[in-house]
Every structure is written in structure tokens, then in C-alpha cells.
N, C-alpha and C positions, 0 to 999 in steps of 0.2 A: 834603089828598088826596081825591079822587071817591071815588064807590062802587064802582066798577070798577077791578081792579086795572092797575096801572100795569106793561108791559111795559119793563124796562130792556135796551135795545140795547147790547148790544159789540160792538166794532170789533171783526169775522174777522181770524181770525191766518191770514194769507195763506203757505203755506211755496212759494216759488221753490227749482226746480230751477237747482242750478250745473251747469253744462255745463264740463267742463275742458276748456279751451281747449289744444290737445298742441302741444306745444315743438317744438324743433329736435332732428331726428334725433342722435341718440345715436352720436359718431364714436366706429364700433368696430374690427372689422380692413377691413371693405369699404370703411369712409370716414379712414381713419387713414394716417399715414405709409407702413405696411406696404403699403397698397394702390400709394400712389403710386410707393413702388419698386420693385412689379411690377411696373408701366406701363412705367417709366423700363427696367427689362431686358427687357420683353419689346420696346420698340423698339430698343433695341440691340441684342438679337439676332435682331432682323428688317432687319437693316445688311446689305448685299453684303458688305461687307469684312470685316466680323464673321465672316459664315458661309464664308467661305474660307476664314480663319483658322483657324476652328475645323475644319474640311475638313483642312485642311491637318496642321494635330495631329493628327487620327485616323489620317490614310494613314501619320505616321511612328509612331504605334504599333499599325498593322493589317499592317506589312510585316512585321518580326521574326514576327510571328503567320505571318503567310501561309507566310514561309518556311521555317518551323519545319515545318508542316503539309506542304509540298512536298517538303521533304527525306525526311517520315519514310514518304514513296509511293513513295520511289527506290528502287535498287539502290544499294548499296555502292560500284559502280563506277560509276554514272553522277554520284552525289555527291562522288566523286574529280575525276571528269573535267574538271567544269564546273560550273559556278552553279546554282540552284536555278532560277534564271529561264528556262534554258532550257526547261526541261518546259510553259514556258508556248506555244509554239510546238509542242511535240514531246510532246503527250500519251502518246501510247507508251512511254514511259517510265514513265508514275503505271502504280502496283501495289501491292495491299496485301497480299503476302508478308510486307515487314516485322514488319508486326502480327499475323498468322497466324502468326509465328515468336515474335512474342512472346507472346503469350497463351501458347504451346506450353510455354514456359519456365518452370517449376514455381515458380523463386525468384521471377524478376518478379512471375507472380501470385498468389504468399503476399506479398509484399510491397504489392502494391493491394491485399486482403485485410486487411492489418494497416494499410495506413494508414486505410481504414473502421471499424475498429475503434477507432483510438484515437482521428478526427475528431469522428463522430457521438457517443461516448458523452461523450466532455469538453465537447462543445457543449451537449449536455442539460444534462449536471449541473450548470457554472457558471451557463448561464440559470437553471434552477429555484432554487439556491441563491441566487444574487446579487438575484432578484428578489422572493423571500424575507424576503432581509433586509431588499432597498432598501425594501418597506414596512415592515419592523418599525423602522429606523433614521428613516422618515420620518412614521410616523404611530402607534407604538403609545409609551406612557410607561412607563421602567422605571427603574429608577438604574444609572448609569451609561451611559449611551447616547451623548451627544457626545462623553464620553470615550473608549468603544469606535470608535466612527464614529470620531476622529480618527489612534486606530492603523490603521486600515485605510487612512484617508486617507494616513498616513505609509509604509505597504506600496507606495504607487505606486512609490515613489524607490530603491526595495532592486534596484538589476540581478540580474536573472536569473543573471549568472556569478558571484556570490556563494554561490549556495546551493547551487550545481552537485555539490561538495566533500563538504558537509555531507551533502546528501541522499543520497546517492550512499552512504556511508559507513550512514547510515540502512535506505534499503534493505537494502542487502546486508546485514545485520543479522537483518532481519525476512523476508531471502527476497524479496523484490519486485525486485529488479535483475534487470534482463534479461529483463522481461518486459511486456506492453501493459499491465497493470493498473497497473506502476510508471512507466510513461510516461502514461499516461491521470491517476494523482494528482498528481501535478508540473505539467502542464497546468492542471489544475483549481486546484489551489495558487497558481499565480503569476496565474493569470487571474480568480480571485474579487476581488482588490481593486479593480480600478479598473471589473468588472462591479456588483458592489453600489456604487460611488460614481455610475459612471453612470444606472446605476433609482433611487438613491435622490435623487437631486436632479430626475428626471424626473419621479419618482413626486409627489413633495412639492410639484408645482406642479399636481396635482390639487385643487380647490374642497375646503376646508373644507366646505362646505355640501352637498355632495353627499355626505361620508361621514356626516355630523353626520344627515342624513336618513334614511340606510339604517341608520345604527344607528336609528333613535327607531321605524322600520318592522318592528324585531323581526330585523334582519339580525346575523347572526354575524362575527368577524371575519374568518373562513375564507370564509364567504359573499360579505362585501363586496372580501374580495381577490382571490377567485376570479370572480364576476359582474361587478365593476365595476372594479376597479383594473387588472388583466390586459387586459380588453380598453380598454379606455382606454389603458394603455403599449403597446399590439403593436407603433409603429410603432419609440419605441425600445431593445422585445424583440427586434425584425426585425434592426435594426442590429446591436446585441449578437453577434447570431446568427450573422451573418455575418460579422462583423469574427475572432470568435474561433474559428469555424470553416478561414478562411480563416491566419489566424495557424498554427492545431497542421497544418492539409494541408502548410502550406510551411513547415515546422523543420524543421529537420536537427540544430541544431548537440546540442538534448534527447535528441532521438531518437539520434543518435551517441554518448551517451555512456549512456546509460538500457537502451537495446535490445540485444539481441545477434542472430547472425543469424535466428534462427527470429522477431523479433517486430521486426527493422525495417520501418520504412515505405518507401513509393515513394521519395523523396529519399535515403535512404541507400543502395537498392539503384541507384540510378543511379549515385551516388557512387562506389559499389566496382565496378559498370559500366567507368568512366570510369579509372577507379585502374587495372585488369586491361586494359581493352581499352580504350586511348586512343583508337583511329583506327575504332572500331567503332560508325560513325554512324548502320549499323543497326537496332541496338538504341537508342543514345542517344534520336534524336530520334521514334520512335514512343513511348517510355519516354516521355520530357521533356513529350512532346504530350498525353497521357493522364493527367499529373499537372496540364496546365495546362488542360486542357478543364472539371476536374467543380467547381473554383471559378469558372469561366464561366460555366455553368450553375445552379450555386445564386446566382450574383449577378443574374442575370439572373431569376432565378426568383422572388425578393425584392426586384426592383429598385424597387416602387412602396414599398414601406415603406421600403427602407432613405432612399430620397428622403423619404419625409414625417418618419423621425425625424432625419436631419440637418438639415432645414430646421424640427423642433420649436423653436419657443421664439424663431425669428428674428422673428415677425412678431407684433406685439401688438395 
């Protein structure tokens, strides 16, 4: 060795940057089956023939409509006389008397009074309940839960004229026959099972990891069902809504044997309508028209959801 010290050289440890090289797009719903069978219907129903078609069904369930509506502008004697078509030539004939005589008519309108009554509050309460469970059924752990969940499941198949007898019998017991509150629990009764089966299989196709999150974020489970589970189901909460909305507006057969006359609905005062005054088209079809107008209008007023939760779950 010199006198001078000897520098020992190492080879630099060189660190190269990896650059990730990014793959092939990730087939999700834009690039997946789902997408291409949008493709495939929406040129099919950009077809001429298609769209006739479809034309075509609507003018034969938009006539019965029309003519419902025509009739109920008539007089009594001009809907004797002749077809509802004529007033399409012969305007002078529409007049809304009819309706001015019914609104006038105390029963009729305690009878659209009590059918709001018993629509609105049985809608509320199956949604709230049903949606309720659908999460406790689909995401909280307790003992016995699939076994509960399978009795409800088995409540689907129990017909409605089963329990007609029993309840019935029940009521009047406790005071509730003949009255909205005891039409309004019967409604809610038969219509909770297949509502908590529907949210809860809706519910349950919600990301694990999305609740796994909001819990580790200090959320409650009131919190993550009311923040994120609720609005994440609305589209099929909307459905629900409607469906069992639309179900208690149009019974009769509940309401005919539950209510008496101070708490029937519009369907049963048409019925005794129709019973007393056969040929009193008057009253019928202004009645008939105003029972079928306000589920028109909530369908229509819901119609973007109740479309995204039917079509939930078809495309992956």
C-alpha cells in the first residue's frame, strides 16, 4: 500500500423508475354485455315497424281512457243517445255538470276522502317498515335471521282470502272493524312481506365495502341507513311506492268487507253507485274517472324511478 490513502470505488446502485405499463380497459357495464344489449333495443326500437306497433298498443289502451273521459262531460241523455265519439264532432255537448254534481255529493266526497286516507298512510308505513327490515334482514347479524327471513318469505304464498275470516273476526273484537285504521292494518299486513323481501334482496346487492367503510369512519347504523342505504335504494323505494300505492287505491274486494259506510273508499262508493243506480252513467263515469286519474298521476310523477328500479339489477 502508498502513503496516500487508497479510494475504494463502488459501483452506484442505480434505482430505475417502473413505469406501469396500463392494461386493457376494464369491461364494466359501458363495455359489457349490458351495454351491447342496449345497442341491440335501442335499434330495434328505432325500427318503423316497431314504432307502429308500439303506436298501435297505446291508441288501443288510450281509447277506453278517452272514452271514459268523454262520457263523464256528457249529459245523461246524450250518453243514452249515442256513442261517446260523437261529442268529437259535436263539442257542445262536453260539460262539466257532471262533476259539479259530484263533488256536490257528500258520500262521494267522504268516499275520495277516505280513500286518501287509507292510500297514503298504508304506503308510508309498509315502505318505512319494509325498508327497515330489508336492511336489518340484509346486513345487521342476529340469531335467527334466515330463519325469520324465510317465514316472511313463506308469507308471500298465504292468499289474501284466507285471512279475510280470521281478521275480521279479530277486529271486531278489539273495535277496529268498520273503520280506516282497520283497513289501513290489513293493507300494511299483507303487503309487508313481499315489501321487506323486495328491499331486502335490493338492499343486499349494496358493496360490502362501502358499509365496511362508513362504519370504520365512526358512522352509526342509523347513520349508514339513513345516509347511504336510503338513498342508494330510492329507485327500488320508488317502485315499492307505487306498486303498493296503486294496489290499496284500486281494492275493493278489503275495503268491502273491513269498511262500512262512513269509512269506504271511492271503489266501494261506486259499487253501491252502480248497485242503486244502474243506468246512472252520470255519476258512474265522472266517479270511475277520478279514481283513475290520481294513480296516473303518481305513476307518472315517479316514472323515472320506478323505470331505474325495474330495470335494477338487469345490467351488470
Amino acid at each position: 500500500m502508498s502513503g496516500r490513502g487508497t479510494i475504494e470505488r463502488r459501483p452506484s446502485r442505480r434505482t430505475t423508475a417502473v413505469r406501469s405499463v396500463p392494461g386493457p380497459p376494464a369491461k364494466g357495464p359501458a363495455h359489457g354485455p349490458g351495454r351491447r344489449r342496449g345497442k341491440r333495443l335501442s335499434r330495434l326500437l328505432s325500427n318503423s315497424l316497431v314504432q307502429g306497433a308500439l303506436m298501435l298498443v297505446a291508441l288501443v289502451w288510450i281509447t277506453p281512457l278517452a272514452g271514459l273521459l268523454i262520457s263523464s262531460v256528457r249529459s245523461e241523455g246524450d250518453n243514452a243517445a249515442d256513442g261517446w265519439w260523437t261529442a268529437l264532432t259535436d263539442p257542445s255537448q262536453l260539460s262539466l255538470d257532471n262533476y259539479s254534481a259530484l263533488l256536490k255529493d257528500s258520500g262521494m266526497a267522504a268516499a275520495f276522502g277516505n280513500t286518501v286516507l287509507i292510500s297514503v298512510p298504508t304506503t308510508a308505513l309498509v315502505v318505512a317498515i319494509a325498508a327497515l327490515a330489508g336492511y336489518a334482514f340484509a346486513w345487521l347479524e342476529f340469531p335467527g335471521r334466515d330463519a325469520v327471513f324465510l317465514v316472511v318469505v313463506g308469507l308471500l304464498v298465504v292468499p289474501v282470502q284466507i285471512g279475510l275470516l280470521p281478521v275480521a273476526k279479530l277486529f271486531g273484537a278489539v273495535g277496529l272493524f268498520g273503520t280506516v285504521a282497520g283497513v289501513v292494518l290489513f293493507h300494511v299486513a299483507y303487503g309487508l312481506p313481499f315489501a321487506i323481501f323486495l328491499l331486502r334482496n335490493y338492499f343486499a346487492e349494496i358493496p360490502r365495502e362501502m358499509l365496511e367503510a362508513a362504519r370504520m369512519d365512526g358512522g352509526s347504523e342509523w347513520r349508514i341507513f339513513s345516509r347511504l342505504v336510503l338513498p342508494l335504494g330510492r329507485p327500488a323505494i320508488a317502485s315499492l311506492a307505487i306498486f303498493q300505492f296503486l294496489w290499496v287505491w284500486n281494492d275493493m274486494l278489503v275495503a268491502l268487507l273491513f269498511a262500512d259506510s262512513g269509512s269506504q273508499p271511492l271503489t266501494v262508493a261506486l259499487q253501491s253507485q252502480m248497485r242503486q243506480f244502474g243506468s246512472n252513467i252520470g255519476v258512474l263515469a265522472p266517479g270511475a274517472f277520478l279514481s283513475l286519474v290520481v294513480p296516473l298521476i303518481v305513476f307518472f310523477a315517479f316514472q323515472r324511478h320506478f323505470v331505474q328500479g325495474v330495470m335494477a339489477g338487469s345490467v351488470k
